[in-house]
BALOBA-1460 file (C-alpha; in Angstrom, 3 decimals):
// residues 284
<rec num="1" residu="x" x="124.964" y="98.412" z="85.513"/>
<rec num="2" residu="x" x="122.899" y="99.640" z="82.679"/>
<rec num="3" residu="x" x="123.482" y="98.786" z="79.293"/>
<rec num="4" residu="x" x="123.391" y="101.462" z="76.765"/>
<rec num="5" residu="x" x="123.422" y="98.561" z="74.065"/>
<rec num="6" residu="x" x="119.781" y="97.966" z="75.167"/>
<rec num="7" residu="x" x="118.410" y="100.928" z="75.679"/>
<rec num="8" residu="x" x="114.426" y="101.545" z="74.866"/>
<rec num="9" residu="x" x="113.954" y="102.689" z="71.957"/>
<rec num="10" residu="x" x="111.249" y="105.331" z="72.831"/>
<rec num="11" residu="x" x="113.826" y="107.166" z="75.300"/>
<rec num="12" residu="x" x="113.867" y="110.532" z="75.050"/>
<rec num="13" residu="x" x="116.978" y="111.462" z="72.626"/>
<rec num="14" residu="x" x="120.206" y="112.445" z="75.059"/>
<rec num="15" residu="x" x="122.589" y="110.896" z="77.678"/>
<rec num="16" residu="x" x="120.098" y="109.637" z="80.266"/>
<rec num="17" residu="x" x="118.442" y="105.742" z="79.276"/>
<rec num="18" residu="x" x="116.474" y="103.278" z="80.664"/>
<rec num="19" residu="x" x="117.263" y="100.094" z="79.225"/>
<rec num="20" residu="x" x="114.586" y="96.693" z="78.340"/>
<rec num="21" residu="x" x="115.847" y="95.359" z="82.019"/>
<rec num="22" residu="x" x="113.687" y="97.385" z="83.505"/>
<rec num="23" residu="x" x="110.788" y="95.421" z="85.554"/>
<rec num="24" residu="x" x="108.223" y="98.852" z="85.939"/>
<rec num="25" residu="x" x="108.166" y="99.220" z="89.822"/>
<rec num="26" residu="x" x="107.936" y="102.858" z="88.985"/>
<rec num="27" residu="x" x="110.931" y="104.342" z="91.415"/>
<rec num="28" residu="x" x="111.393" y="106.634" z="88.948"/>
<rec num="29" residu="x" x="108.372" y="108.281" z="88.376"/>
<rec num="30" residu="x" x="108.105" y="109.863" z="91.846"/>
<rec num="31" residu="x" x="111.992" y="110.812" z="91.825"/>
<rec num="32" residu="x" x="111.938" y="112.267" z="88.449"/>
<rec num="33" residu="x" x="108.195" y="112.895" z="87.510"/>
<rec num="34" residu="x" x="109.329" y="115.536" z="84.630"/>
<rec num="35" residu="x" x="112.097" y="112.863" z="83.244"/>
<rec num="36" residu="x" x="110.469" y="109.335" z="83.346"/>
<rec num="37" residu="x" x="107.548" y="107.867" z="81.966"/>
<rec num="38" residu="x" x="105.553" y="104.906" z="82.491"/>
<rec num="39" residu="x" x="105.050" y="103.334" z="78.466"/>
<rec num="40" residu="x" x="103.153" y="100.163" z="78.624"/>
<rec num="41" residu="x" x="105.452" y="97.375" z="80.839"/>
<rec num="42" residu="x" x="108.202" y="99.627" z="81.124"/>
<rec num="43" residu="x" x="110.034" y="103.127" z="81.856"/>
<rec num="44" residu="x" x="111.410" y="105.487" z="79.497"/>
<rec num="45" residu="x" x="112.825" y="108.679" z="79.881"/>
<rec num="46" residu="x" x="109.989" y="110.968" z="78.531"/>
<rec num="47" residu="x" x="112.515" y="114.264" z="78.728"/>
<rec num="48" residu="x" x="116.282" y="114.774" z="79.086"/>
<rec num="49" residu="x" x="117.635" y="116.775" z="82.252"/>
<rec num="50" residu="x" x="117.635" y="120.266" z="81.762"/>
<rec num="51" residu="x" x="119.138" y="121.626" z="85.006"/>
<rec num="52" residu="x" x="121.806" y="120.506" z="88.224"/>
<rec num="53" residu="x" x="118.214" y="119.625" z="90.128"/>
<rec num="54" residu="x" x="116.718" y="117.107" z="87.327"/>
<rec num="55" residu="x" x="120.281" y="115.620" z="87.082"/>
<rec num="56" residu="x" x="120.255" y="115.280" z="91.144"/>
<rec num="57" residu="x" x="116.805" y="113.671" z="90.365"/>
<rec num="58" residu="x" x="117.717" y="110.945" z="87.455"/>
<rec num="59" residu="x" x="121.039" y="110.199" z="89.336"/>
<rec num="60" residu="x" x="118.587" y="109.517" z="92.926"/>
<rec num="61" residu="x" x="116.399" y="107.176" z="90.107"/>
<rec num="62" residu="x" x="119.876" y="105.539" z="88.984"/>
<rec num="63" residu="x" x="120.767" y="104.943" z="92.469"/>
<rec num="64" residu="x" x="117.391" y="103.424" z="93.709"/>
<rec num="65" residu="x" x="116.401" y="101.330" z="90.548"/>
<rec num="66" residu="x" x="116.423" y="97.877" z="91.677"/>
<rec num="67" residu="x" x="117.264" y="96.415" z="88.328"/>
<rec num="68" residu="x" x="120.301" y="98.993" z="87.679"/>
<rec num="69" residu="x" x="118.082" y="99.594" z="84.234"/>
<rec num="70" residu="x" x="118.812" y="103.396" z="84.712"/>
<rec num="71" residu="x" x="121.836" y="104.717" z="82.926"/>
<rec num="72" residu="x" x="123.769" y="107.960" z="81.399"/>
<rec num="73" residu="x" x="126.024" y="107.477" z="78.238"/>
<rec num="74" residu="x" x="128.991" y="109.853" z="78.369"/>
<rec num="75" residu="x" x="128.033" y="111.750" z="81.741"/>
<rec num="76" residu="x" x="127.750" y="115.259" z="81.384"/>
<rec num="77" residu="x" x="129.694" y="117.910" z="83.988"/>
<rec num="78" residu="x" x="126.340" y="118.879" z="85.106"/>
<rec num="79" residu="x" x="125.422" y="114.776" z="86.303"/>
<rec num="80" residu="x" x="128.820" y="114.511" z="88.395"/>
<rec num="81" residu="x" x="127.913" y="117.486" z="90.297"/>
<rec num="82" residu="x" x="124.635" y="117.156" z="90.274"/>
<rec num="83" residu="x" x="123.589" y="116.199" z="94.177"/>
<rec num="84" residu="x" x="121.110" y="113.227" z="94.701"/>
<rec num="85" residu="x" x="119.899" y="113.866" z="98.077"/>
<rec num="86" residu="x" x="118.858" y="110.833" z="99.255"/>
<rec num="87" residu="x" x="117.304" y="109.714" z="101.832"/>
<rec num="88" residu="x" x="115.143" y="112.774" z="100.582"/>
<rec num="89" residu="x" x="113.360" y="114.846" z="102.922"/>
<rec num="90" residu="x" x="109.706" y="114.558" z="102.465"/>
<rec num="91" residu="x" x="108.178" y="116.468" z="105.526"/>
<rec num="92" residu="x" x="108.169" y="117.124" z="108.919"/>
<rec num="93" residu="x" x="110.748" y="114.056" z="109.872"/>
<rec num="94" residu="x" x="109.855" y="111.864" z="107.066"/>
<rec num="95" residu="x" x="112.302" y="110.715" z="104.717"/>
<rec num="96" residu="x" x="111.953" y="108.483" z="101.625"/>
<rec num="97" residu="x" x="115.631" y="106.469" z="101.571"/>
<rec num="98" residu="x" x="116.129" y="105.408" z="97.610"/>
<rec num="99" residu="x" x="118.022" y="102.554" z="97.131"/>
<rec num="100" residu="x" x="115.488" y="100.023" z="96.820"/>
<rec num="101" residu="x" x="115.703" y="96.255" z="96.758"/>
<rec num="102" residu="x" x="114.891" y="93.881" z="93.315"/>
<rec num="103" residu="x" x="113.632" y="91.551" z="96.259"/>
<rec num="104" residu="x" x="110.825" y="93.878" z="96.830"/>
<rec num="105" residu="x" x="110.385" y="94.558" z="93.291"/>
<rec num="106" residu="x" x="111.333" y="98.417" z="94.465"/>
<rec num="107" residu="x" x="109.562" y="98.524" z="97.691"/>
<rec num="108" residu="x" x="109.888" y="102.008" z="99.107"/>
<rec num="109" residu="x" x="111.195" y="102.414" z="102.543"/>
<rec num="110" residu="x" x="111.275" y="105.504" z="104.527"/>
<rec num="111" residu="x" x="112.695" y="106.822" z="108.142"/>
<rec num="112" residu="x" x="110.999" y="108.460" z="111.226"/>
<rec num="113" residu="x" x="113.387" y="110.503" z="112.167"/>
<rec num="114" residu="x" x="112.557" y="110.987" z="116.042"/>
<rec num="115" residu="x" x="115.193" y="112.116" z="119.030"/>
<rec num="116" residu="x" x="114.059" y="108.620" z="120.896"/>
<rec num="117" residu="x" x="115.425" y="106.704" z="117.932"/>
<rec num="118" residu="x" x="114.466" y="106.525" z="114.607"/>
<rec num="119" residu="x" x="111.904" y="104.258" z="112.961"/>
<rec num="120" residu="x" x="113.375" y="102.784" z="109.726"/>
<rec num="121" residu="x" x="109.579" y="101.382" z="107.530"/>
<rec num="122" residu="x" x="110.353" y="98.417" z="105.572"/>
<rec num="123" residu="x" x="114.354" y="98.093" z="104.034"/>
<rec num="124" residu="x" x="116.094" y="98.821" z="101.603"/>
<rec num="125" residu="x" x="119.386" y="97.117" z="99.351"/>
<rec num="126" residu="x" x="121.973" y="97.797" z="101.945"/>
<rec num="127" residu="x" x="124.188" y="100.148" z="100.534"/>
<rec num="128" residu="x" x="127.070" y="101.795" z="102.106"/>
<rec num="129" residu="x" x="126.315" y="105.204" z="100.910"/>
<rec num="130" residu="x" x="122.857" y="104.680" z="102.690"/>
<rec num="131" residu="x" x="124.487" y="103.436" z="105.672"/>
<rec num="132" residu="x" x="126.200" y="106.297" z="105.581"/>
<rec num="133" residu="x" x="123.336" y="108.841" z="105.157"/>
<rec num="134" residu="x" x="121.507" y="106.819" z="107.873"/>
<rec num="135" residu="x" x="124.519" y="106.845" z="110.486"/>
<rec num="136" residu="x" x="124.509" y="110.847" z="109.953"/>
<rec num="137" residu="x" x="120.697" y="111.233" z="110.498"/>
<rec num="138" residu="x" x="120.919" y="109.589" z="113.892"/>
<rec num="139" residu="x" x="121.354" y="105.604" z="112.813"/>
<rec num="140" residu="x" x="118.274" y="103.465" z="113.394"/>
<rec num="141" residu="x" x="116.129" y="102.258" z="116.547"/>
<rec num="142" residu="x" x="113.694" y="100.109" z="114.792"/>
<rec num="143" residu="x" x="112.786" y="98.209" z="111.706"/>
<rec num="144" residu="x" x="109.256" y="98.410" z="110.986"/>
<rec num="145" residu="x" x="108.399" y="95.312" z="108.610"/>
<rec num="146" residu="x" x="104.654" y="95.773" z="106.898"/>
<rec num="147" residu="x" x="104.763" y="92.503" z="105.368"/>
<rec num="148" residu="x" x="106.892" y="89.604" z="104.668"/>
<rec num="149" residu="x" x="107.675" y="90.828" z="100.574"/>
<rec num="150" residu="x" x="109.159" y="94.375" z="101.586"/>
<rec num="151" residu="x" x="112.012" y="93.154" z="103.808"/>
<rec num="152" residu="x" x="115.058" y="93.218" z="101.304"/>
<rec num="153" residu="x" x="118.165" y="93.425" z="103.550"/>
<rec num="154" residu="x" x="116.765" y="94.024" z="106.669"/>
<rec num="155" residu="x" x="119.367" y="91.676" z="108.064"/>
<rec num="156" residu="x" x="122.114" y="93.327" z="107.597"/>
<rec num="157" residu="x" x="120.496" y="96.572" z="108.262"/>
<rec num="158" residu="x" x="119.597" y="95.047" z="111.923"/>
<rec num="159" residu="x" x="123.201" y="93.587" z="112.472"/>
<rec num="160" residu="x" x="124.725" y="97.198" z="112.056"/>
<rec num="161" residu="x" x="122.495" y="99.372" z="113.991"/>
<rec num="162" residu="x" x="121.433" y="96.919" z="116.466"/>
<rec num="163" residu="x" x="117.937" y="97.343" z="115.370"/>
<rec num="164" residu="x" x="114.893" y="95.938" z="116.750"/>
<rec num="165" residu="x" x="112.428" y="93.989" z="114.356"/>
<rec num="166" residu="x" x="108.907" y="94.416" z="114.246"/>
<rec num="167" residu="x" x="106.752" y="92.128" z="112.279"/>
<rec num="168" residu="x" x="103.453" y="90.296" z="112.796"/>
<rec num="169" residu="x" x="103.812" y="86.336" z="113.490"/>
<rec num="170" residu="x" x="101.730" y="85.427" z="110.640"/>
<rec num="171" residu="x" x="104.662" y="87.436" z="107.890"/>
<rec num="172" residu="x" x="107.314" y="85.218" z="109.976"/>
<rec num="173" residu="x" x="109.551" y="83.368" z="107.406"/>
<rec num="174" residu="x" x="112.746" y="81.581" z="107.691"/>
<rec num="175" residu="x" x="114.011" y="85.157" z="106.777"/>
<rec num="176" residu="x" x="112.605" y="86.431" z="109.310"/>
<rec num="177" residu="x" x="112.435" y="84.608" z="112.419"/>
<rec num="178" residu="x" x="115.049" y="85.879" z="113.875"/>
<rec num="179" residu="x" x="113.089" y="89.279" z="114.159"/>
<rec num="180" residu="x" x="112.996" y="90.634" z="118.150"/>
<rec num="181" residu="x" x="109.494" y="91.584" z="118.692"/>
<rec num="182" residu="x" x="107.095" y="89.658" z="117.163"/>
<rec num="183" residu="x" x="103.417" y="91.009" z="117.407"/>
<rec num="184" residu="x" x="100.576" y="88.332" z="117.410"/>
<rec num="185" residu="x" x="96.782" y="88.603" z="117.448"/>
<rec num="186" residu="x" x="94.965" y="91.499" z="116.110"/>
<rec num="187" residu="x" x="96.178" y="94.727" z="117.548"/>
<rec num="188" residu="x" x="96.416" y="97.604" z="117.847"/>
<rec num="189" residu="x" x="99.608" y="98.029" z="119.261"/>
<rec num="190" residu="x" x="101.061" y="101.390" z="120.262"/>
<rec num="191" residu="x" x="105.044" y="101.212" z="119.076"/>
<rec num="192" residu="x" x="105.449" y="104.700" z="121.088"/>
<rec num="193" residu="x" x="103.176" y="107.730" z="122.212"/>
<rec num="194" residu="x" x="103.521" y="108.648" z="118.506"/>
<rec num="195" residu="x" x="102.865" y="105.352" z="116.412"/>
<rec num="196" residu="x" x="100.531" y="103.194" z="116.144"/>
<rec num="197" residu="x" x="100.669" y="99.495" z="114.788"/>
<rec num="198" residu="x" x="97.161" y="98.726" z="112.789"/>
<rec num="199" residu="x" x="96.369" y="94.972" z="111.522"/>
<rec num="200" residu="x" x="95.580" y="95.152" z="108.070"/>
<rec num="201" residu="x" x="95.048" y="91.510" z="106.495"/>
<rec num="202" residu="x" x="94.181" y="91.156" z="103.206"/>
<rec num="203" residu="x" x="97.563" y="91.631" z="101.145"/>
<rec num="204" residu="x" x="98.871" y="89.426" z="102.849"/>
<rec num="205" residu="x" x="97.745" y="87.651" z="106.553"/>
<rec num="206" residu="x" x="99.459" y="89.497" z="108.696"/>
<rec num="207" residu="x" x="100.034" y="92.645" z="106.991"/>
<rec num="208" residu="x" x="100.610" y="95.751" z="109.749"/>
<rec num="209" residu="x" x="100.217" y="99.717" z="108.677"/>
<rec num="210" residu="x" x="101.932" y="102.189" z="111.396"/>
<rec num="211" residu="x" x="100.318" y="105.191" z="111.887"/>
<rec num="212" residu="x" x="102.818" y="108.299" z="113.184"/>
<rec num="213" residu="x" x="101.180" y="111.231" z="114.774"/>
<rec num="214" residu="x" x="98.040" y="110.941" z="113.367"/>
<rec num="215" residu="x" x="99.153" y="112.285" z="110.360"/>
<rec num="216" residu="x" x="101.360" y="110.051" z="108.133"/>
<rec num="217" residu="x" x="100.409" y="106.328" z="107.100"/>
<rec num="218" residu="x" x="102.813" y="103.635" z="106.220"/>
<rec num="219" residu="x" x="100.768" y="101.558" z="104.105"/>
<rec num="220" residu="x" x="103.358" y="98.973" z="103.050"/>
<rec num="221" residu="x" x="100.817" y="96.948" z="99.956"/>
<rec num="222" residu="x" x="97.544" y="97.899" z="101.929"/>
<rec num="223" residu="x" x="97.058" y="100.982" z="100.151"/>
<rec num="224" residu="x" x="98.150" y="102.947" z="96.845"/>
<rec num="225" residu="x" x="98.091" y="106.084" z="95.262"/>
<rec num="226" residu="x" x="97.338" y="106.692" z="91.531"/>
<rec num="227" residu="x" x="98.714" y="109.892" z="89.714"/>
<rec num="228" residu="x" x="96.157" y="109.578" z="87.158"/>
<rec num="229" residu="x" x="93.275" y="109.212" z="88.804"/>
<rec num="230" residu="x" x="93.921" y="111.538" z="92.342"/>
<rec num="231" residu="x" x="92.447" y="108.331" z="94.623"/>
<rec num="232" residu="x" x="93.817" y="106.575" z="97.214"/>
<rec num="233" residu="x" x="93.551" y="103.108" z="96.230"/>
<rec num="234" residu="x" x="93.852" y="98.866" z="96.844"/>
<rec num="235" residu="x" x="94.752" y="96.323" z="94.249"/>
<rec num="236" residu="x" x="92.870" y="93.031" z="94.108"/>
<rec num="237" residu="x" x="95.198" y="91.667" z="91.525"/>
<rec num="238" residu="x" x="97.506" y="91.708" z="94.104"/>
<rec num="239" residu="x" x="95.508" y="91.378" z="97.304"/>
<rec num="240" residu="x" x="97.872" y="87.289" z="97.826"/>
<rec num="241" residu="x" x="95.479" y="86.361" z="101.180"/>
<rec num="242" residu="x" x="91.949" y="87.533" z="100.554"/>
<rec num="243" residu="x" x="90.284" y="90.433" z="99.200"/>
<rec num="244" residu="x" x="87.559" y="90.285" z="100.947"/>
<rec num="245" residu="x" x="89.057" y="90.302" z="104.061"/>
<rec num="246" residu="x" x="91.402" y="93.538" z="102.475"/>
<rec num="247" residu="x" x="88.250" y="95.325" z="101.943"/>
<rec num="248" residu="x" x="87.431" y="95.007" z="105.741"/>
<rec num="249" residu="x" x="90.701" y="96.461" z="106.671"/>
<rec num="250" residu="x" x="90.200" y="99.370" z="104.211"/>
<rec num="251" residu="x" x="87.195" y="99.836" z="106.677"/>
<rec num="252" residu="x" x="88.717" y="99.758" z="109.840"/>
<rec num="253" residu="x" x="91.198" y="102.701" z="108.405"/>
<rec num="254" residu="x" x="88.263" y="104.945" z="108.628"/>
<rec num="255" residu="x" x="88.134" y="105.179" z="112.203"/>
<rec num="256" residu="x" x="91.921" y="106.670" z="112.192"/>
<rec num="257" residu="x" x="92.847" y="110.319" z="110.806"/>
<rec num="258" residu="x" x="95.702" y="110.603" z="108.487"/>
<rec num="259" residu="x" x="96.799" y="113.233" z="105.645"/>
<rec num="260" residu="x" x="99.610" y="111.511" z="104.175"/>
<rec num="261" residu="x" x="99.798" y="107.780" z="102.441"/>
<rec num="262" residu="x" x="103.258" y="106.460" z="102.180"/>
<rec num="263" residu="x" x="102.808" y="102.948" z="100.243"/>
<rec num="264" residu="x" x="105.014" y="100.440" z="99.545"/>
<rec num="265" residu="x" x="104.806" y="101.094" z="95.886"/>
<rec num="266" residu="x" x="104.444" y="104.412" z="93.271"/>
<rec num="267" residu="x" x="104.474" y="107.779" z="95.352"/>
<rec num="268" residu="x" x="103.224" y="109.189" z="98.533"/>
<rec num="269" residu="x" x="100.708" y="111.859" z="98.500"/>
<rec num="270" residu="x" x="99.575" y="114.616" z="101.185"/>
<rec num="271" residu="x" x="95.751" y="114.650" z="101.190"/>
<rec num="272" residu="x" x="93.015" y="116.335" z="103.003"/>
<rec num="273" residu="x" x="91.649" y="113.580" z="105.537"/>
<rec num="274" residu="x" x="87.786" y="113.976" z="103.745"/>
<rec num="275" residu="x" x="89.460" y="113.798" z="100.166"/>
<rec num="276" residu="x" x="91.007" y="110.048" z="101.545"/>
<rec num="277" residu="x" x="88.165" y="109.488" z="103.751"/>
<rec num="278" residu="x" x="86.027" y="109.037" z="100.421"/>
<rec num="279" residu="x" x="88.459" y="106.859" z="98.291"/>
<rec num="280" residu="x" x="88.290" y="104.756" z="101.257"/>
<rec num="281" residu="x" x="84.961" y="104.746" z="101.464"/>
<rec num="282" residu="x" x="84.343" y="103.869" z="97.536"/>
<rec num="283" residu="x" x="86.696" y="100.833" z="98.443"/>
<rec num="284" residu="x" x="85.262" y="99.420" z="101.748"/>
């Protein structure tokens, strides 16, 4: 839980907080881009909810910080009937599910929702209210693993779906060798008529993007989008394996047509293919 007692002191004045716990994975920024701010190493909430929709937004942020750092002193009638709609709807089938993991320093995770099972990307804290919201949208098929640092509970999350694992043999940890289909060698490897497993070393050695429909990219740590700056981008401060070898898998994305970048971290965002075409190219 949060605690009010430590609440930032450059918070907005009002019931909603972020308190000093707060490790900056920036969850909150793409729930509640009007309410939370990024200041220095930390969040803060920039403006107060003014409506039921920005209080369904900071309680989604409440629900899916990792730290609990999120809080509301003396809730308001408007925040306890205020909806948080999560796993939100993104497009198309594409849902971002909330509830992220302090083991993945707030990896997102997000669900293909498809009629020959769904495709849950990288996990989530298992939560029963997410379990529930999963179960109702049709359960899950598949875990999709990017990497061996987004995996939070995806244990447990395999154990009550009876979900397949997909991860590459070079992410395989203790954690995760109990994972059913292990993929080895360089790819690609087509998941279903609709998805596409890419290698993408560099993050890490055996870091995988999936590709659905041409059109959406699960970029796990491969790729990022800045806000500021409108660019698809790649950290080398965190590229763990070998940058160099990144910057050759930024290349080989050029070859595959895609208008949406789900990462791993900070927001997705729907771009014209030529728009990410020449980030990528700036990068490669």
């Amino acid at each position: 839980m949060a605690n009010h007692h430590l609440s930032h002191p450059l918070n907005a004045p009002g019931p909603l907080y972020v308190d000093t716990t707060c490790i900056d994975c920036g969850t909150c920024f793409h729930l509640g881009p009007e309410l939370f701010h990024e200041e220095g190493e930390a969040s803060i909430v920039e403006a107060q909810p003014q409506s039921l929709a920005q209080w369904g937004q900071a309680k989604a942020a409440i629900l899916s910080c990792p730290t609990n750092s999120i809080g509301v002193k003396s809730p308001p009638a408007e925040f306890r009937q205020a909806q948080e709609n999560l796993p939100q709807l993104i497009d198309d089938n594409i849902y971002y599910c909330g509830y992220t993991a302090r083991s993945s320093f707030g990896a997102s995770s997000y669900l293909i929702r498809r009629p020959e099972g769904n495709i849950l990307v990288d996990c989530p804290k298992f939560h029963p209210h997410l379990v529930k919201k999963l179960e109702e949208l049709g359960g899950v098929a598949w875990i999709f693993l990017t990497h061996r640092d987004d995996v939070a509970d995806h244990s447990q999350y395999a154990q009550h779906f009876k979900a397949s694992r997909i991860i590459h043999k070079l992410e395989v940890s203790a954690d995760t060798s109990a994972c059913e289909m292990i993929l080895e060698g360089e790819g690609d490897w087509e998941l279903n008529n609709e998805s596409k497993v890419i290698f993408t070393p560099g993050h890490t050695r055996g870091h995988l993007c999936l590709l659905y429909k041409n059109k959406f990219l699960f970029s796990g740590d491969h790729l990022f989008y800045s806000q500021d700056e409108d660019k698809v981008y790649a950290s080398q401060n965190v590229s763990w394996y070998s940058w160099e070898i990144q910057e050759q898998s930024i290349k080989k994305l050029m070859q595959y047509k895609f208008d949406w970048l789900m990462p791993g971290h900070g927001g997705w965002i729907h771009k014209d293919h030529e728009s990410i075409l020449q980030d990528l190219k700036k990068m490669s």
